[in-house]
MARDREN-604635 format. One record per residue (C-alpha): residue number from 1; residue in three letters; x, y, z. Coordinates in pm, whole numbers, always signed. Example, Ala and Ser with C-alpha at 12.3 -4.5 7.8 and 13.67 -1.06 7.14 Angstrom:
2
(1 'ALA' (+1230 -450 +780))
(2 'SER' (+1367 -106 +714))
//
This chain:
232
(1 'UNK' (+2246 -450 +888))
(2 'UNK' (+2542 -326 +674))
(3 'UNK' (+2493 -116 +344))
(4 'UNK' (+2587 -403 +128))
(5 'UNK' (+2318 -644 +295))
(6 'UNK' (+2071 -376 +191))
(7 'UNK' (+2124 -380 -145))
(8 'UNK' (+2213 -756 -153))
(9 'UNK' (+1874 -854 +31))
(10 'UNK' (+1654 -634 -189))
(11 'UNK' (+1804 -789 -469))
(12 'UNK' (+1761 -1124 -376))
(13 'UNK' (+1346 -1024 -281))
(14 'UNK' (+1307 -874 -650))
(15 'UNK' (+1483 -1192 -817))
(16 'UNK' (+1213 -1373 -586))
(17 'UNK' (+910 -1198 -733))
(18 'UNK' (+1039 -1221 -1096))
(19 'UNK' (+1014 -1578 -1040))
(20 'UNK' (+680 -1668 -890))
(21 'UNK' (+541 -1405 -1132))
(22 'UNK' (+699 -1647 -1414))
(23 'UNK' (+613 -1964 -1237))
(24 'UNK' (+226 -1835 -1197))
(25 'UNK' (+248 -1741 -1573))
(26 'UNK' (+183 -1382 -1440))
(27 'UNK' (+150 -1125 -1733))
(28 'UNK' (+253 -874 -1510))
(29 'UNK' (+491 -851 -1232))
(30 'UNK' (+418 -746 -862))
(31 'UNK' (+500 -385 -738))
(32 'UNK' (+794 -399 -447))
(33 'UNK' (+732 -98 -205))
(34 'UNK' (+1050 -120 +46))
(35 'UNK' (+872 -125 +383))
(36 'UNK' (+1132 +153 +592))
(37 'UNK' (+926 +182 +949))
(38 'UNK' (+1215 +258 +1179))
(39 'UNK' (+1506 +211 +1000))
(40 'UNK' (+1716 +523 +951))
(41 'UNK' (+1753 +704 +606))
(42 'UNK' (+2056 +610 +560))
(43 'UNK' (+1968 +235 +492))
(44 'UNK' (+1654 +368 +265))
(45 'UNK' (+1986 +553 +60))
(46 'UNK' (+2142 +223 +3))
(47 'UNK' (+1778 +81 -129))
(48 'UNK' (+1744 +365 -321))
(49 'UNK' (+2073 +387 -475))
(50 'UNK' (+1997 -28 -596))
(51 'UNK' (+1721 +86 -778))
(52 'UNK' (+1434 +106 -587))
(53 'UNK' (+1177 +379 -583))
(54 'UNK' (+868 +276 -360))
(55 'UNK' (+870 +322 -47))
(56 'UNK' (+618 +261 +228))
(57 'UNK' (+636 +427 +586))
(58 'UNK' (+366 +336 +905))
(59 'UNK' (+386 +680 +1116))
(60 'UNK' (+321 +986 +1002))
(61 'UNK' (+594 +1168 +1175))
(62 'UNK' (+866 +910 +1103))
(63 'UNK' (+745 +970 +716))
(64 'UNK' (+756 +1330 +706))
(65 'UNK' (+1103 +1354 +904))
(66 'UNK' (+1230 +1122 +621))
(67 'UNK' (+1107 +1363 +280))
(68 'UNK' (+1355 +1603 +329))
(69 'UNK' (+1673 +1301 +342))
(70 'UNK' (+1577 +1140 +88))
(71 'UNK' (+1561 +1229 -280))
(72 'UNK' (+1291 +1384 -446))
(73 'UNK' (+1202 +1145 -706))
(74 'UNK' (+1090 +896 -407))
(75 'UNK' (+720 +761 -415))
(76 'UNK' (+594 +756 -82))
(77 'UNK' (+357 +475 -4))
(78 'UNK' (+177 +523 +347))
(79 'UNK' (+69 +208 +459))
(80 'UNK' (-17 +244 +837))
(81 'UNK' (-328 +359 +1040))
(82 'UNK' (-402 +726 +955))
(83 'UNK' (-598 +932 +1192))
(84 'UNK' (-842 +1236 +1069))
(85 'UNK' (-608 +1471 +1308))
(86 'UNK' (-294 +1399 +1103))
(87 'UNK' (-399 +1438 +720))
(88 'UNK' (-309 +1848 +715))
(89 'UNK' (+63 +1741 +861))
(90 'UNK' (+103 +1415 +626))
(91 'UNK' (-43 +1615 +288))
(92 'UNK' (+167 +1918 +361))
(93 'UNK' (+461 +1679 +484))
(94 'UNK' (+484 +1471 +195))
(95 'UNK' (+472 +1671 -136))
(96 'UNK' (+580 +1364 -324))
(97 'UNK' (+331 +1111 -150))
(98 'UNK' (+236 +853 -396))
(99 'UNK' (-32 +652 -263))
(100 'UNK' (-206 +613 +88))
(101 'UNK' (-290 +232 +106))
(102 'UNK' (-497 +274 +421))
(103 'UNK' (-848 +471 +374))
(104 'UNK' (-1078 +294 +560))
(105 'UNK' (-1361 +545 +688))
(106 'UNK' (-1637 +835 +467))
(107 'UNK' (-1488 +1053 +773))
(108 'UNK' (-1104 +997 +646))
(109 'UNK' (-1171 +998 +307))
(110 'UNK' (-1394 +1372 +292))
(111 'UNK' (-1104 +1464 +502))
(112 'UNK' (-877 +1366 +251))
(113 'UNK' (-1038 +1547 -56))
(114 'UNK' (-1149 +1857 +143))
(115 'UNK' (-737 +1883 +233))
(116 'UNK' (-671 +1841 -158))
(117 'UNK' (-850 +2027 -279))
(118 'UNK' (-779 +2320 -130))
(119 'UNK' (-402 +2252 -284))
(120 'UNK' (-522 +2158 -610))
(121 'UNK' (-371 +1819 -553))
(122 'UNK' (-470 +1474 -618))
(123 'UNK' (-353 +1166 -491))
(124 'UNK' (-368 +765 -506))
(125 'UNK' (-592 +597 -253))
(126 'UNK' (-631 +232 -201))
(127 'UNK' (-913 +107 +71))
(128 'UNK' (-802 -86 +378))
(129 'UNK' (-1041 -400 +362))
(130 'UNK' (-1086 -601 +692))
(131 'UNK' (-1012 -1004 +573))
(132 'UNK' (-894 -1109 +885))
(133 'UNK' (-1133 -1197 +1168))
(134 'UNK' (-812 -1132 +1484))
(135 'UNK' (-972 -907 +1683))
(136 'UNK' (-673 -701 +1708))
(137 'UNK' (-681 -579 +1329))
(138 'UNK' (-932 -327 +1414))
(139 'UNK' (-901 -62 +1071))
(140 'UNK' (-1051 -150 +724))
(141 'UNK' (-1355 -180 +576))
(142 'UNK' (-1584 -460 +587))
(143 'UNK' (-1597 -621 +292))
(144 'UNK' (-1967 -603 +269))
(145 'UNK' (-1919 -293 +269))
(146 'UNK' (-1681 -170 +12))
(147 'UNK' (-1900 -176 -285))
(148 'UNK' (-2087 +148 -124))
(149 'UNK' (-1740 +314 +22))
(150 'UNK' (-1626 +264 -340))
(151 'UNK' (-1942 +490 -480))
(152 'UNK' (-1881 +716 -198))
(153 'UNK' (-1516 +793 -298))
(154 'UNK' (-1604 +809 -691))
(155 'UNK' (-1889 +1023 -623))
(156 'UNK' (-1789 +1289 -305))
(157 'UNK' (-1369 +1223 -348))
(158 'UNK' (-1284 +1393 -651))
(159 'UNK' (-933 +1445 -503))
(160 'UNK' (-908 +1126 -443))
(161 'UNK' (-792 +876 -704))
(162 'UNK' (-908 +542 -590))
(163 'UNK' (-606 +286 -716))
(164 'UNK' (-693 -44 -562))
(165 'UNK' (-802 -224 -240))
(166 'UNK' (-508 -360 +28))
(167 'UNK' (-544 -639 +312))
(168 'UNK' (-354 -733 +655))
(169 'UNK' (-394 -1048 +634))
(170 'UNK' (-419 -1312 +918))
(171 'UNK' (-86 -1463 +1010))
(172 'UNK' (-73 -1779 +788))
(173 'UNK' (-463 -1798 +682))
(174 'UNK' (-392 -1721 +314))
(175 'UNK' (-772 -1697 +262))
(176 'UNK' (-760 -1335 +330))
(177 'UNK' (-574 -1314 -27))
(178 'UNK' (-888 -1532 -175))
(179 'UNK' (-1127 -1278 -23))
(180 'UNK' (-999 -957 -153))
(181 'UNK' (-931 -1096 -501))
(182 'UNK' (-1282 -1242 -502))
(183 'UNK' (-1371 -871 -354))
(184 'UNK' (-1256 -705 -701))
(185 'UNK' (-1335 -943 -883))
(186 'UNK' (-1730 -856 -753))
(187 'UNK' (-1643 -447 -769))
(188 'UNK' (-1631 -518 -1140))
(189 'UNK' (-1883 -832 -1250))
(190 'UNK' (-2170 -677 -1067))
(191 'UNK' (-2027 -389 -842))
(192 'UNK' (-2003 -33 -887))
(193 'UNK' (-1692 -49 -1076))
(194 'UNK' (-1898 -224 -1365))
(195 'UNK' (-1849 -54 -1727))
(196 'UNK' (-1678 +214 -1554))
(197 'UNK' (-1347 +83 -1749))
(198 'UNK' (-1097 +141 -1425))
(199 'UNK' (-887 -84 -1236))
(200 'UNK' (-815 -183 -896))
(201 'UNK' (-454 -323 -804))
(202 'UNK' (-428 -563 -488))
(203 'UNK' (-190 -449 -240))
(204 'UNK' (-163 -786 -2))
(205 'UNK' (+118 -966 +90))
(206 'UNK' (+416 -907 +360))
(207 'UNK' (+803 -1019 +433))
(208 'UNK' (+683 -1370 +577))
(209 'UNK' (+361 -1379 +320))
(210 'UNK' (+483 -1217 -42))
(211 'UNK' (+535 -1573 -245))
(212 'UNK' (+213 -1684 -80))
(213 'UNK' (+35 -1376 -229))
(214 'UNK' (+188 -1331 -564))
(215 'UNK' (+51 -1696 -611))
(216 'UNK' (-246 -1579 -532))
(217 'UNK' (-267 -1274 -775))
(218 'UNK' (-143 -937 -528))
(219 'UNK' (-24 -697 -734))
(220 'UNK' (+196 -512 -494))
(221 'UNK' (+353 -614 -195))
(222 'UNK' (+491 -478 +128))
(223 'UNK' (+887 -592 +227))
(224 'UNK' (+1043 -416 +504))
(225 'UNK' (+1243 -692 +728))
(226 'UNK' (+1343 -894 +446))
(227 'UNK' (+1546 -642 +298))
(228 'UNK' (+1608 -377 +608))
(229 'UNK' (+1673 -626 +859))
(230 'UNK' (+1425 -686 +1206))
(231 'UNK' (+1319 -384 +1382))
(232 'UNK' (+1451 -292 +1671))
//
């Protein structure tokens, strides 16, 4: 992957997105975080120096190895499996950490908050929800139940500001968009997020699955290969 193909490829994704958010008549347009899992900072430089600003990392280790290389202005977007025993070296790590996508558990979440807190920091939390029946996609929350892990974060998470729910979906069973949209939709109609006045973005959606989801009303997406390159 050469420099130029970075900035060339990302380009070519967010000209992509502009246009299925026009063709869907979208009033707004989808959220890009840059998906970097394995790929050296020195490609996330040449993404960065086009113009983008989101970026989402898997590994805990690999994310906080990358803060100090890359500027400061740099949302952070954690988007992988996140373990109780790593939130003290991720919260301390990442001093600029945007949003973790990937709360799926009370345990995590109190975790989370109690962490925080302690810091006098808040930060953005979307819930992992469970759409896909592979048994291999073992995190996220059911999406029975979400509408009590949502009370649960708005009542005990004060640290925590809950931003929107995010999917894995099943390779090519688009449904797994339907559910979580029908998901917020129910938060809000007759859920606990009813008259509360907030609002949940979608985060669903991949290299090989973005159109498919921006058709289907995600509001941020996840693009690593299609503008890094395959991982090694």
């Amino acid at each position: 992957m050469t420099t130029s193909s970075v900035a060339s490829n990302l380009q070519v994704v967010l000209k992509r997105i502009e246009t299925l958010s026009s063709e869907a008549h979208r009033t707004n347009v989808p959220a890009l975080i840059a998906v970097s899992k394995t790929k050296p900072s020195s490609l996330l430089m040449e993404a960065y120096i086009a113009g983008q600003r989101d970026f989402g990392e898997n590994y805990v280790q690999e994310l906080v190895d990358k803060v100090p290389e890359m500027p400061n202005d740099v949302k952070w977007h954690f988007i992988g499996h996140l373990q109780s025993n790593k939130v003290a070296q991720l919260i301390d790590g990442v001093p600029n950490l945007d949003t973790i996508q990937t709360v799926d558990s009370e345990k995590l979440a109190t975790k989370l908050n109690n962490k925080l807190s302690t810091l006098g920091r808040t930060v953005n939390v979307m819930i992992e929800v469970r759409t896909s029946s592979e048994e291999s996609k073992v995190g996220g929350v059911l999406p029975a139940d979400v509408p009590a892990f949502v009370s649960f974060l708005l009542k005990e998470c004060p640290s925590l500001n809950l931003t929107g729910l995010m999917t894995i979906e099943e390779p090519n069973n688009f449904s797994c968009f339907d559910t979580l949209v029908a998901l917020r939709t129910a938060l809000f109609e007759s859920g606990p997020l009813k008259d509360t006045g907030r609002s949940l973005v979608l985060s669903m959606g991949m290299s090989g699955s973005f159109e498919e989801a921006i058709r289907r009303g995600s509001d941020v997406i996840r693009v690593g290969s299609s503008i890094f390159g395959a991982r090694g």
